[in-house]
C-alpha positions in Angstrom: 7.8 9.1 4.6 8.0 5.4 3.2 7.9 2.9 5.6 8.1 0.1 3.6 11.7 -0.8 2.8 12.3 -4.1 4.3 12.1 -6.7 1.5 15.7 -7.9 1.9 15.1 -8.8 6.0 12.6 -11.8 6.0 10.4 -11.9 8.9 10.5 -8.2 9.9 7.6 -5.4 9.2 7.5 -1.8 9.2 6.6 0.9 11.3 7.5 4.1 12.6 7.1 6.4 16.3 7.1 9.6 15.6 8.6 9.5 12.2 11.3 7.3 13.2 11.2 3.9 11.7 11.2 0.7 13.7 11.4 -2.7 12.4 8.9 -5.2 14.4 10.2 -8.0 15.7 7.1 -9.2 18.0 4.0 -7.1 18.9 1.3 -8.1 21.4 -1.5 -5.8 23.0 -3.5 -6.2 26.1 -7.4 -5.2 26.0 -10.3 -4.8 28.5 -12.2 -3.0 31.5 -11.3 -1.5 34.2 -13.1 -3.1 37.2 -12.7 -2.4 40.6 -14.0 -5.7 43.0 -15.6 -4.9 46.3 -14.8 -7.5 49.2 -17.0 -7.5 52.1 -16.4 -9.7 55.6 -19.5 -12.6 55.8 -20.6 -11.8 52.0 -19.4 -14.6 49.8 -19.9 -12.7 46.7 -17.9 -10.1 46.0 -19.3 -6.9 44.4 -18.1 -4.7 40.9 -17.8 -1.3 39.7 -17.0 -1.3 35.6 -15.0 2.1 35.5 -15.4 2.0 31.8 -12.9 0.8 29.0 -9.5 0.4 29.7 -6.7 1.8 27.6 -5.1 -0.7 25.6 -1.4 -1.1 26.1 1.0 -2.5 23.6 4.3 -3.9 24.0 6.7 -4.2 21.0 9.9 -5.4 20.1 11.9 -4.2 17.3 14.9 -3.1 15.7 16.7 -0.4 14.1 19.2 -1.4 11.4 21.7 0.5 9.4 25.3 1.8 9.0 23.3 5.1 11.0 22.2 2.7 13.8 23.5 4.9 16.4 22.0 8.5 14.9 18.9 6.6 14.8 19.0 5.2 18.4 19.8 9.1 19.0 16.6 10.4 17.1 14.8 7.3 18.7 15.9 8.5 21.9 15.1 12.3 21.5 11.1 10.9 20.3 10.7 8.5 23.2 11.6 11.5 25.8 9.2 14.0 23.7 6.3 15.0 26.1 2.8 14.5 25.0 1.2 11.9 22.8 3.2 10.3 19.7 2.1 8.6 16.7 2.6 5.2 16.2 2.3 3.5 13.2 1.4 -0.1 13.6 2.0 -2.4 10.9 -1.3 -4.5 11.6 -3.3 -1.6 14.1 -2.7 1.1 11.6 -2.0 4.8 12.8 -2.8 5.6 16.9 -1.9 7.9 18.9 -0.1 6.6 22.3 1.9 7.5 25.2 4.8 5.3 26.8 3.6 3.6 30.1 7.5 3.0 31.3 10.3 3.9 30.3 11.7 2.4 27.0 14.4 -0.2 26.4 17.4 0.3 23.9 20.1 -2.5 24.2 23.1 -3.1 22.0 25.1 -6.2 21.6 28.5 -7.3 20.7 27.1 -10.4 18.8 25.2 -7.9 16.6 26.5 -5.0 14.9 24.8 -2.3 13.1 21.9 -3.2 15.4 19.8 -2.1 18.2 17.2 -3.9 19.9 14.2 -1.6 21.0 11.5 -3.0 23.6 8.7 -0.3 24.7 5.6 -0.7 26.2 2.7 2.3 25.2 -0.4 2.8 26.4 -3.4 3.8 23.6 -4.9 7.1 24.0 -8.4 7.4 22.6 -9.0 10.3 20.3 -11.9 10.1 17.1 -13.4 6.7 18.8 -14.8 4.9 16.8 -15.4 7.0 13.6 -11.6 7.7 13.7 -11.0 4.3 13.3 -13.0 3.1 10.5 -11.9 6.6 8.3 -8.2 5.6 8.9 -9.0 2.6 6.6 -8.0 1.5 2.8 -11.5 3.1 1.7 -11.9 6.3 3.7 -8.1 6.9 2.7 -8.8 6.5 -1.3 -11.8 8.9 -0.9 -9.3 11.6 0.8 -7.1 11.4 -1.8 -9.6 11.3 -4.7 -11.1 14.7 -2.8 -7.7 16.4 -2.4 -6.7 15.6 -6.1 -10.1 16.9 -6.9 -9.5 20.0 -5.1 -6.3 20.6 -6.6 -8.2 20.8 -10.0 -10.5 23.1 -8.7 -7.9 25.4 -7.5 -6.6 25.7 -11.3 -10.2 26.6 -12.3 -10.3 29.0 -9.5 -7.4 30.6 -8.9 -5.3 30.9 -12.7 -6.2 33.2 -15.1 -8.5 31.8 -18.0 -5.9 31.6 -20.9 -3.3 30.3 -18.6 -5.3 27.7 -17.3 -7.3 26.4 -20.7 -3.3 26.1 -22.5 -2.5 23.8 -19.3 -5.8 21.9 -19.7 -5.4 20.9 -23.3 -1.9 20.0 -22.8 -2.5 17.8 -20.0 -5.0 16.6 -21.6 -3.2 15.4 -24.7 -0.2 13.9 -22.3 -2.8 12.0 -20.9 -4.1 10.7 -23.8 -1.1 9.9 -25.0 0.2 8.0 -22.0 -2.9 6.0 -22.1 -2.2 5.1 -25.9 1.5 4.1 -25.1 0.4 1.7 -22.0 1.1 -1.9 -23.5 -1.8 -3.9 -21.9 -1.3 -6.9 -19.7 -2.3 -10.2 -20.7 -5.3 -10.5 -18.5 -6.8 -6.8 -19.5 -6.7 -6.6 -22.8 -10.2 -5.2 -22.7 -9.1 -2.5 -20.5 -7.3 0.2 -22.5 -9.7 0.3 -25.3 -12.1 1.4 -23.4 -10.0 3.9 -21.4 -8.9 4.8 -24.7 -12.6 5.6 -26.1 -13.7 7.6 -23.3 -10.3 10.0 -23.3 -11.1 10.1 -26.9 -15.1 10.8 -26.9 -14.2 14.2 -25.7 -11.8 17.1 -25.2 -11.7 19.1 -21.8 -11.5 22.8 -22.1 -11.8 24.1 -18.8 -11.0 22.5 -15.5 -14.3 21.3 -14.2 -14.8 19.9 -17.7 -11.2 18.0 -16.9 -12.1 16.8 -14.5 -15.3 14.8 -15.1 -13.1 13.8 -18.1 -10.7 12.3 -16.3 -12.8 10.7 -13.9 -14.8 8.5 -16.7 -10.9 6.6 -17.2 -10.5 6.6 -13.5 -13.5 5.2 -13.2 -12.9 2.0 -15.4 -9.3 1.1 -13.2 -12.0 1.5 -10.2 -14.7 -0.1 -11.1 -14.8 -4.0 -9.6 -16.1 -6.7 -11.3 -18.2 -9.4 -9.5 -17.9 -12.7 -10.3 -21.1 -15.2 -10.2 -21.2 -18.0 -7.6 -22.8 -20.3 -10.8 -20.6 -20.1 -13.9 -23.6 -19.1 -17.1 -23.4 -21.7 -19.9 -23.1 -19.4 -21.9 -19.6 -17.8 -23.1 -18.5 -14.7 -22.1 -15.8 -12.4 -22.7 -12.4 -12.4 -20.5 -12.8 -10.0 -17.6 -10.1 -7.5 -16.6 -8.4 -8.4 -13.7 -7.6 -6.6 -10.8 -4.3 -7.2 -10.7 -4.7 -5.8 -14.7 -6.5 -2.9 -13.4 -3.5 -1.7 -10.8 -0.6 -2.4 -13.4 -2.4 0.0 -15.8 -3.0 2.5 -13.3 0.1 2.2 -12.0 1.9 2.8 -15.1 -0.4 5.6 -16.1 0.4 7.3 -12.9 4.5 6.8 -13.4 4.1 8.5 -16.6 2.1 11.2 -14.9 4.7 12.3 -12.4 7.3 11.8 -15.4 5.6 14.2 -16.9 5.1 17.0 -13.8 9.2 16.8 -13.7 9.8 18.9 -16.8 6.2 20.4 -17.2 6.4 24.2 -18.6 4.3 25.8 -15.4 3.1 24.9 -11.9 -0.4 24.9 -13.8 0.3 21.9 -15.5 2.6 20.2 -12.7 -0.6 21.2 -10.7 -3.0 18.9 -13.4 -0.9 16.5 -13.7 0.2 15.6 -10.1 -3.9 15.2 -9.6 -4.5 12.8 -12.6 -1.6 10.8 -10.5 -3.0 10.8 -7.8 -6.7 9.6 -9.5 -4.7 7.0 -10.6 -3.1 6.0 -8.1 -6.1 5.6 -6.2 -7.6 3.4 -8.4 -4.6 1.1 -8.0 -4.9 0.8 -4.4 -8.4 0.9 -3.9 -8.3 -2.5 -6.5 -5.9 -4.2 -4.1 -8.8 -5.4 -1.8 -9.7 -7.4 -5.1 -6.5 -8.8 -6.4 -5.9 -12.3 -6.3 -2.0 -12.4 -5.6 -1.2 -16.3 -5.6 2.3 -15.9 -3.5 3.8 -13.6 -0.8 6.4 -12.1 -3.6 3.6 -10.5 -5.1 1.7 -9.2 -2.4 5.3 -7.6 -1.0 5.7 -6.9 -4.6 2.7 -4.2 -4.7 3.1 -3.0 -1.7 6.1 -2.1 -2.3 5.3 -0.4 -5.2 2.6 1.3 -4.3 4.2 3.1 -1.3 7.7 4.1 -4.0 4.6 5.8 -5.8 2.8 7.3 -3.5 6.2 8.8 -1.8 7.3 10.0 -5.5 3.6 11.7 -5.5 4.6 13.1 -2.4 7.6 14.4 -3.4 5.9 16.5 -6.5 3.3 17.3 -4.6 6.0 19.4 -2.5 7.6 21.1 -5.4 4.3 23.2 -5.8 5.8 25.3 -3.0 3.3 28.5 -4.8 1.0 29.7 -2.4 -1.3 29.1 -4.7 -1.5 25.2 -4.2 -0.1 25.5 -0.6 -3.5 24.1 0.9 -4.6 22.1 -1.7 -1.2 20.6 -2.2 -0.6 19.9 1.6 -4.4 17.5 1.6 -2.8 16.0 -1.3 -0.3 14.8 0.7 -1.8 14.1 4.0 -4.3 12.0 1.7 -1.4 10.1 0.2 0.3 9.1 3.5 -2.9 7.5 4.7 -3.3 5.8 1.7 0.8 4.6 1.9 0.1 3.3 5.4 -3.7 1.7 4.9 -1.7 -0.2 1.7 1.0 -1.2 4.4 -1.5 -2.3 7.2 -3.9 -4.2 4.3 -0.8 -5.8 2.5 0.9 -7.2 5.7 -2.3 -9.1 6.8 -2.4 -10.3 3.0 0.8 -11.6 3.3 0.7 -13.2 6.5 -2.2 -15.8 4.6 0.2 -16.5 1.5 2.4 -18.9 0.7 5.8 -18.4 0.1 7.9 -18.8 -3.4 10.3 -21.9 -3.4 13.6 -21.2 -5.2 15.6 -24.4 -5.9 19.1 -24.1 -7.1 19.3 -26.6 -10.6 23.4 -27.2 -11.5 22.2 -29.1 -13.9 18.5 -29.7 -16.4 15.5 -31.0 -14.0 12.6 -32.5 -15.2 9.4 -30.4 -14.2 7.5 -33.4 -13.4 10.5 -34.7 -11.3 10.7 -31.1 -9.4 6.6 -30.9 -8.5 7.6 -34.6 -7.2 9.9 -33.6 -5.0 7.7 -30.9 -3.6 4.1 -32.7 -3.3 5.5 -36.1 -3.0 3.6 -36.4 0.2 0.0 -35.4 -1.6 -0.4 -37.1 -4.7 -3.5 -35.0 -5.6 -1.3 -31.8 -5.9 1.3 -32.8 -7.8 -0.5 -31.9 -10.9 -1.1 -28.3 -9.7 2.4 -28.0 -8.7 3.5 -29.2 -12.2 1.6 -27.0 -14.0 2.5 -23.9 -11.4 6.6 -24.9 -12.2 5.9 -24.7 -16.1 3.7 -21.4 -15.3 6.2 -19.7 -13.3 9.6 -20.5 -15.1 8.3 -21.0 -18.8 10.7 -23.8 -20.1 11.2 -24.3 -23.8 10.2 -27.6 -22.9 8.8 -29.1 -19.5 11.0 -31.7 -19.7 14.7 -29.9 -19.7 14.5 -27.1 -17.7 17.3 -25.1 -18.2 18.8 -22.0 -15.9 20.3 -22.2 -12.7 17.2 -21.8 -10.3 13.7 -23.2 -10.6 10.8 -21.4 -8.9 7.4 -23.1 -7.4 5.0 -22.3 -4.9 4.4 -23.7 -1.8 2.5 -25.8 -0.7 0.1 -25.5 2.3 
């Protein structure tokens, strides 16, 4: 399921009940103990019995949007009158499993059409404590997936006969090599491929448990974070790879992947190569606690991205309908869904600290100077920054005449 497809509704965020989607409007949650005070007649001080922790009850507001409003409302409807405890997927909570407290609220309007406002009020039921928590995370998500693509492999090595499975290896292997030798590298990680490059090169996988570790070495270097000293070293050193370098190269190698699982000749190579996707795909979200995204654009951008890929992983991974891959497939995708929603729940507190991308409609050539005026005119010591931002971001032939019909800059907090 994606639940990120609201880029062209400003101010709303995704989430789902039971599978249905909801688009938040305003969310709050209440939070405490339940404590039962004690009156006495002639005592002044009243007395207290802490009955332990009390659920936490949240009450949102959304909306459901579409030319299908009404067969949504229906579904909606149908989920809110389910018995038993529901998932809800909270935007900034993450996943939890709740149970409505009253009775929810769907009200239409004639002043808005193709809408429906939805205002509930669930109470938190506690299952996993505090271990269940923390796993639901960005990192315990990436280490499900890593395990389930791992499994996958090990299935192949377990499961297919020998010549089957060695021809699927070595292909896979040289698609993979290949695809990593067609990646055109980003400015800021020119370093990177190379060395991918030299470790899919250094060997050849036969069998695989020898894929495998293969494959993990280039998985490795998209994972692998680089720290950055508090005191700059006077002496020079080479450009690091960025992170943001790091997820478009993963990213792409992962496309190329599930391009690849689309025509490939068996289910024993589909197998291979929807679990080098997923490796890489893991990589690309585990380095988005790292990246450095400078506007909100971006930051929607990714996430955006990443949950398109992780549903398209999804949706191969459900093609291996053999009972062969059945179990192996199924963790695949459980692991990929909690990686799709940690992305969503880590992304939408990134972008809530961003600043937003100015777009400024030019009828006729602005100066770049004049423009980072306009916009810092009230802080002389950012003007510069904005300057060199506007020459950054639109990439005039010449500062001076900027040309086009919109000029872009950054905000300024």
């Amino acid at each position: 399921m994606r639940i990120d497809s609201l880029d062209a509704l400003p101010g709303l965020v995704p989430g789902s009940y039971r599978g249905r989607t909801l688009h938040f409007l305003d969310t709050s949650s209440e939070h405490g103990r339940r404590v039962l005070e004690y009156l006495f007649p002639g005592v002044d001080a009243p007395a207290y019995d802490d009955f332990g922790l009390l659920p936490s009850v949240l009450t949102i507001d959304a909306l459901v949007i579409g030319d299908d409003y009404k067969v949504q409302v229906k579904s909606l409807q149908r989920a809110f009158e389910t018995p038993g405890p529901g998932q809800l997927m909270h935007p900034w909570l993450g996943p939890m499993s709740v149970i409505l407290e009253e009775p929810a609220s769907i009200a239409f309007s004639v002043r808005e059409l193709r809408v429906a406002r939805i205002n509930v009020r669930l109470k938190r039921v506690q299952i996993g404590g505090v271990v269940g928590q923390v796993l639901s995370g960005l990192i315990g998500g990436v280490a499900s997936l890593l395990s389930a693509a791992q499994a996958l492999i090990d299935v192949v090595g377990l499961r297919v006969l020998s010549a089957a499975r060695g021809a699927a290896v070595r292909r896979t292997a040289r698609l993979i090599a290949a695809a990593a030798n067609a990646v055109t590298p980003p400015s800021d990680g020119a370093r990177l491929l190379p060395e991918i490059r030299s470790i899919l090169a250094a060997s050849s996988p036969e069998t695989p448990a020898s894929f495998g570790s293969w494959l993990s070495g280039a998985v490795s270097v998209l994972s692998a974070v680089t720290e950055e000293p508090a005191v700059a070293s006077a002496l020079a050193r080479p450009p690091v790879s960025t992170a943001q370098a790091k997820i478009a190269v993963a990213s792409d190698l992962a496309g190329r992947m599930m391009e690849a699982a689309a025509g490939a000749p068996s289910q024993v190579d589909a197998a291979l190569l929807i679990a080098a996707a997923a490796e890489f795909l893991s990589a690309a979200a585990r380095q988005s606690v790292y990246a450095d995204f400078a506007s909100r654009r971006e930051a929607t951008a990714y996430r955006t991205a990443m949950t398109s890929a992780l549903s398209a992983l999804i949706d191969r991974a459900e093609i291996l309908g053999s009972d062969t891959y059945q179990a192996a497939s199924s963790e695949l995708i459980r692991g990929a869904r909690r990686v799709s929603s940690a992305v969503v729940i880590e992304m939408n507190e990134v972008v809530g600290r961003l600043p937003e991308v100015l777009v400024f409609a030019a009828e006729r050539e602005h100066d770049a100077w004049q423009v980072a005026q306009h916009i810092a005119g009230d802080r002389p010591g950012q003007i510069e920054a904005v300057y060199l931002d506007i020459v950054a971001r639109n990439r005039p032939r010449h500062p001076a005449v900027m040309e086009g019909s919109t000029v872009e800059a950054l905000e300024i907090r």
